[in-house]
C-alpha positions as CSV (number, residue, x, y, z in Angstrom):
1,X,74.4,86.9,190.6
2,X,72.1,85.8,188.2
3,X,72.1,86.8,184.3
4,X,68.7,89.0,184.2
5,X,70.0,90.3,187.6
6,X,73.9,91.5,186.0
7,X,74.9,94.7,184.1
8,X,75.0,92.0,180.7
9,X,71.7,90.7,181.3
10,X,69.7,94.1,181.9
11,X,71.1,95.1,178.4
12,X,70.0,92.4,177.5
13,X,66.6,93.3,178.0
14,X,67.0,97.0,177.0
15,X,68.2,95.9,173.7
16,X,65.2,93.8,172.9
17,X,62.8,96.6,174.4
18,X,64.5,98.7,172.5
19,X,64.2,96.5,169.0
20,X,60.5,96.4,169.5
21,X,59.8,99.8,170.1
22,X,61.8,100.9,166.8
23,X,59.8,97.3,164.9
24,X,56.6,99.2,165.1
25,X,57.9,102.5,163.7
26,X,55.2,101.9,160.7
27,X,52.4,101.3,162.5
28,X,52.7,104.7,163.8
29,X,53.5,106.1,160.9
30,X,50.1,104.3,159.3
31,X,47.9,105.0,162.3
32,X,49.5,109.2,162.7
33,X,47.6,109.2,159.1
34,X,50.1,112.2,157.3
35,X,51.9,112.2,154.5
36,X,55.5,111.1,155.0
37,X,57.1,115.2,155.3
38,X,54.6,116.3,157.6
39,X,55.2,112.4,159.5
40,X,58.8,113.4,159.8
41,X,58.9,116.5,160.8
42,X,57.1,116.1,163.9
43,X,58.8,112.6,165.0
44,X,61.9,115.3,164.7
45,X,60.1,118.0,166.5
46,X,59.0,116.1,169.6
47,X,62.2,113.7,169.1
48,X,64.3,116.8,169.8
49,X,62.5,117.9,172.6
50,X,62.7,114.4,174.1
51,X,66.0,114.1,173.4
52,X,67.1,118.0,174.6
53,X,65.5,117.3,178.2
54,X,67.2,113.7,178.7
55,X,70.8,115.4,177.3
56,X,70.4,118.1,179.5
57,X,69.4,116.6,182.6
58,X,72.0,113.6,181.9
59,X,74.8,116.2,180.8
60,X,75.0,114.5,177.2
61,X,74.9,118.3,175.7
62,X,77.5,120.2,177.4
63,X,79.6,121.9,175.5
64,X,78.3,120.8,172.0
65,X,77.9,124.5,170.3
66,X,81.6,124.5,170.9
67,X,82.3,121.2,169.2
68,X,82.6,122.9,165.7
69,X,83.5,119.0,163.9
70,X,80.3,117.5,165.8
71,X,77.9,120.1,164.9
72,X,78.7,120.2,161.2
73,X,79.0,116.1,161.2
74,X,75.8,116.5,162.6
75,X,74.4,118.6,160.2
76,X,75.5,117.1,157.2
77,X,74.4,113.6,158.4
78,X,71.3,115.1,160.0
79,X,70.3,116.0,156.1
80,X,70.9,112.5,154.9
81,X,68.9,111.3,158.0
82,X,65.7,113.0,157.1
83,X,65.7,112.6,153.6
84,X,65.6,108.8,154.5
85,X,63.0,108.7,157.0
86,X,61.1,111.0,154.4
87,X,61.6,108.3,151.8
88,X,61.4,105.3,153.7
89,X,58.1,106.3,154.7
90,X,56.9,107.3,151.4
91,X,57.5,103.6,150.7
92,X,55.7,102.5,153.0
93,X,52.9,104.1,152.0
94,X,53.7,102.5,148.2
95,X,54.1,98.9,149.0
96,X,53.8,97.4,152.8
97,X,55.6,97.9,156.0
98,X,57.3,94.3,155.4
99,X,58.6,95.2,152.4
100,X,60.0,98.7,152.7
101,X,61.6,97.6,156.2
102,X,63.3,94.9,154.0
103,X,64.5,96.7,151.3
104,X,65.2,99.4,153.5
105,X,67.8,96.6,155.0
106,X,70.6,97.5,152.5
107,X,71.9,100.1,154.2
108,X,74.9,98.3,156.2
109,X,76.0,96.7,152.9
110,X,75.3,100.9,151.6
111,X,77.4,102.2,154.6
112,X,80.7,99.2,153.5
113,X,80.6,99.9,149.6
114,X,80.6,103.7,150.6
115,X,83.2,103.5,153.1
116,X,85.7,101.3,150.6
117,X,84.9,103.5,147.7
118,X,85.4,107.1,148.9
119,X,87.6,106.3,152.1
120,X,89.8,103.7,150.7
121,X,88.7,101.1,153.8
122,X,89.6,97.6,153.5
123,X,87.1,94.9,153.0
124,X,87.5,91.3,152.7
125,X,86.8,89.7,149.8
126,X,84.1,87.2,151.8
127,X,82.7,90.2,152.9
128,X,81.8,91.1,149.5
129,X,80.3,87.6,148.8
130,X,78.1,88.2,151.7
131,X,76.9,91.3,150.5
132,X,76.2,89.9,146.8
133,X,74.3,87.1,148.7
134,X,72.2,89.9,150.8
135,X,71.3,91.6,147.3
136,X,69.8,89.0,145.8
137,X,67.6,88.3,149.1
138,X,66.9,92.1,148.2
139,X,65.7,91.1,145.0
140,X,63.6,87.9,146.4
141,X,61.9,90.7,149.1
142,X,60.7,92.9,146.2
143,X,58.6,89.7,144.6
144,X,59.8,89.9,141.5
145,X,56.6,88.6,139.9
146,X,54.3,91.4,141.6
147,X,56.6,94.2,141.1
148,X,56.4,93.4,137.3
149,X,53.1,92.8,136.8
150,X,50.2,93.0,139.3
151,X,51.1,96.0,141.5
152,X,52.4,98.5,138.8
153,X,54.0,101.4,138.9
154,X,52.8,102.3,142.3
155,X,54.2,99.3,143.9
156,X,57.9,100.3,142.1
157,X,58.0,103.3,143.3
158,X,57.4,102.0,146.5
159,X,60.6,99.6,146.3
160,X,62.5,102.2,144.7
161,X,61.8,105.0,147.7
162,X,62.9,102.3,150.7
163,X,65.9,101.4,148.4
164,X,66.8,105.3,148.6
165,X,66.1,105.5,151.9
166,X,68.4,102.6,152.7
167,X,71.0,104.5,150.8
168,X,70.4,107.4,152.5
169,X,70.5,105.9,155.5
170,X,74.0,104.2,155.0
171,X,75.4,107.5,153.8
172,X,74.2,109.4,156.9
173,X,76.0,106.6,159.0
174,X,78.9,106.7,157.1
175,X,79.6,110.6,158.1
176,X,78.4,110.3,161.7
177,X,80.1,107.5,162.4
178,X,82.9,109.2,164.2
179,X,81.5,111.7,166.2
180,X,78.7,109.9,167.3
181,X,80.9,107.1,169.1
182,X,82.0,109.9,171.6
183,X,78.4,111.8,171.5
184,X,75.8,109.8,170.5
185,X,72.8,111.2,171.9
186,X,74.1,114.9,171.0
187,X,74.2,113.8,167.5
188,X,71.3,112.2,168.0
189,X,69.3,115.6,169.2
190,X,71.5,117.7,166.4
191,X,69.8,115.6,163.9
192,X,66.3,115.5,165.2
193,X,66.9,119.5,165.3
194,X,68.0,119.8,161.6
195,X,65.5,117.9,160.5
196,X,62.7,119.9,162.2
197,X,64.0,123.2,161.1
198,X,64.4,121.8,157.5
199,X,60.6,120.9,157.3
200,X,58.4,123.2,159.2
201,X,57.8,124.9,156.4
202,X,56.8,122.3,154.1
203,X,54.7,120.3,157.2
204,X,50.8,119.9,155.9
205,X,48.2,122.7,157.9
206,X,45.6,120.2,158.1
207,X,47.7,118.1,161.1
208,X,46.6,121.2,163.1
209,X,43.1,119.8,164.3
210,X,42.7,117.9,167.2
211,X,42.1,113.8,166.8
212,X,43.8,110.9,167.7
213,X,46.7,111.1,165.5
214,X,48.4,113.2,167.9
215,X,49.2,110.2,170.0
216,X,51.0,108.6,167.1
217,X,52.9,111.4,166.1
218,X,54.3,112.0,169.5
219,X,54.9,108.6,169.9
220,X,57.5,108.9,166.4
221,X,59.3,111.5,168.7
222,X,59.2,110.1,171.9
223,X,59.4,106.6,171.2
224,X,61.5,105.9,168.1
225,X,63.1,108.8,168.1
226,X,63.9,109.3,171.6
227,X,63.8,106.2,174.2
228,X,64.2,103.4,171.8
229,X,68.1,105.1,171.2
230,X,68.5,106.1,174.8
231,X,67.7,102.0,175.6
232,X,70.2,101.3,173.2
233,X,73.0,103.1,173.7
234,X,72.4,102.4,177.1
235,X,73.0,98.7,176.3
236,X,75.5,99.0,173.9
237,X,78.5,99.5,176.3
238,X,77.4,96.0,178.1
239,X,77.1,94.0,174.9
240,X,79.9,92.7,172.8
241,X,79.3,93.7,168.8
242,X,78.8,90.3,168.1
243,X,76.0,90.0,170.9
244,X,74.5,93.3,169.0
245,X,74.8,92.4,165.6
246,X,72.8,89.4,166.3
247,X,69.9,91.0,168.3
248,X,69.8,94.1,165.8
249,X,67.8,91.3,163.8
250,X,65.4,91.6,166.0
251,X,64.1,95.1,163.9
252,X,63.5,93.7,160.5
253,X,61.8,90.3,161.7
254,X,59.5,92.1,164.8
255,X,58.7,94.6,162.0
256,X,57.3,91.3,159.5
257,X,55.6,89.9,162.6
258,X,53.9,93.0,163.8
259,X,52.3,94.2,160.1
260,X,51.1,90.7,160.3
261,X,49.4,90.4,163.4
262,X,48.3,94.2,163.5
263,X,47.1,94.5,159.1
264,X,47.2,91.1,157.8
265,X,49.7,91.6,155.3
266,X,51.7,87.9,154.5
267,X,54.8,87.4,152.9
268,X,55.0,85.0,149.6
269,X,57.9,82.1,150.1
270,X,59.5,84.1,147.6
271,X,59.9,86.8,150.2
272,X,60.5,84.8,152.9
273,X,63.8,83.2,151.4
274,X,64.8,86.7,150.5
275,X,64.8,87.5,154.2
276,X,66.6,84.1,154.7
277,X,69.4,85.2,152.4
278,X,69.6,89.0,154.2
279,X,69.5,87.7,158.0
280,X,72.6,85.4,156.4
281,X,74.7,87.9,154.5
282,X,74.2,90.5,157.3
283,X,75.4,87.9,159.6
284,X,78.3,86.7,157.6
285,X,79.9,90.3,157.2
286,X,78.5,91.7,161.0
287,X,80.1,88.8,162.4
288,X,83.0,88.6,160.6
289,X,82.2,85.0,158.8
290,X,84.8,83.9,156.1
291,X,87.5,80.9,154.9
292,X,90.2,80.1,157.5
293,X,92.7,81.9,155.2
294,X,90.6,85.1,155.1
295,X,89.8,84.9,159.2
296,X,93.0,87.6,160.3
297,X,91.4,90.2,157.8
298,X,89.3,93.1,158.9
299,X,86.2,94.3,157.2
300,X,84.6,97.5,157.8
301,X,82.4,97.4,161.0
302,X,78.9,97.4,160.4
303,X,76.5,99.2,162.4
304,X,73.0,97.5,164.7
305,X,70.8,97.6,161.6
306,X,67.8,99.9,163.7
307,X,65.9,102.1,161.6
308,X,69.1,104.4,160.8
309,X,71.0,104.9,164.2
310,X,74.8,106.3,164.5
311,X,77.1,103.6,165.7
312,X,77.4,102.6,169.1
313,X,78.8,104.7,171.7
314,X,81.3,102.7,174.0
315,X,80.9,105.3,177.2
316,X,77.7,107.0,177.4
């Protein structure tokens, strides 16, 4: 049987579809024309809907009200969830799709300081030299130079909102972590439906007309909040994590490429080695990179890095 033909070779293929579907979350989000609450709240809206009919027809909700630990997990990371799309976004609208998406990019590194801080988990000491080597590509992303002087204060507060949101984002992963390896797309649905409920009142009137930004906003829902995670963790039980660390790159770099083909925008060389140095140290701690005398230790598993998904789910 041949590869594209195989269990391995179709996930494969959903993986990648998957990657470029969630790589052109900003152009949605720059096309739907709203201001970053009003953005969220309907990619959660129609997300949830999405996501309800495919659980129920697939079975993925059974039972869940009576799961008392996954709905709270749920809730709790469903907050942190929002509040990062909410931010993320906001940067966007700040700075540029390329460099929110890359400072947005801490939120693995977020997700292993947070998880040996407060839980005590162990991480190798190369893990930490990877990280330190990821935070100054960080720093390289941000131009230095234009944050400090020709941008101004709107162009800071754009880095400093998809910083946040990668915070946010590592946080939300760190509490759903557990619960959404046995029910990911329940989690996934639980969060889209906190996040509606937690914005409908502060969503902007004005969306209410009819024009083309309908298409985008549904698209946030069904697209990126909906089919790009059922491709995924349809994949994820063929793929080993090493195979998925290394084609979760395929978010941050199809992101660069797409707000460069579709608006133009280019990245200094300044930039471009920062995104050098975070494909590296994402590598180095994903894939478990260190000294011969540090190989036998364990780090803290790291999660795809695709705009803020739970970890992968092994069975559904």
């Amino acid at each position: 049987m041949s590869t594209t033909s195989s269990p391995r070779g179709t996930a494969l293929w959903q993986m990648l579809a998957a990657q470029f579907l969630i790589a052109s979350v900003g152009i949605f989000v720059h096309e739907g024309g709203q201001d970053p609450v009003t953005t969220v709240f309907y990619r959660c809206l129609f997300g949830a809907i999405f996501l309800g009919l495919w659980g129920l027809t697939g079975g993925h909700l059974r039972g869940i009200l009576q799961d008392r630990k996954l709905v709270l997990g749920a809730i709790a990371s469903g907050v942190l969830l929002v509040l990062s799309w909410v931010s993320l976004f906001a940067g966007m609208a700040r700075s540029s799709i390329s460099v929110s998406t890359m400072m947005f990019y801490c939120y693995p590194f977020v997700m292993m300081v947070l998880a040996t801080l407060l839980l005590g988990e162990r991480t190798r000491p190369a893990d930490w030299g990877w990280t330190l080597l990821a935070f100054l590509g960080l720093l390289c992303s941000a131009h230095p130079q234009r944050m400090l002087s020709g941008m101004g204060a709107h162009y800071q507060a754009g880095i400093g909102l998809s910083l946040l949101a990668g915070v946010l984002c590592g946080a939300s992963l760190l509490l759903s972590r557990h619960i959404s390896k046995q029910r990911a797309i329940a989690v996934v649905f639980l969060q889209c439906c906190v996040g509606a409920l937690m914005l409908a009142a502060f969503s902007s009137s004005t969306v209410l007309r009819p024009g083309n930004h309908w298409y985008w906003l549904v698209g946030l829902g069904v697209i990126h909040s909906g089919l790009a995670y059922v491709l995924s963790y349809s994949a994820y039980r063929h793929l080993a994590v090493a195979t998925i660390a290394v084609l979760s790159f395929g978010y941050p770099l199809l992101a660069l490429l797409l707000d460069y083909l579709v608006y133009g925008q280019r990245l200094a060389l300044v930039q471009l080695a920062g995104l050098g140095l975070i494909v590296l140290g994402s590598l180095g701690v994903s894939l478990k990179w260190a000294p011969a005398r540090s190989g036998a230790e364990r780090s803290v598993p790291q999660p795809p890095p695709h705009a803020c998904m739970p970890d992968r789910d092994p069975r559904r």
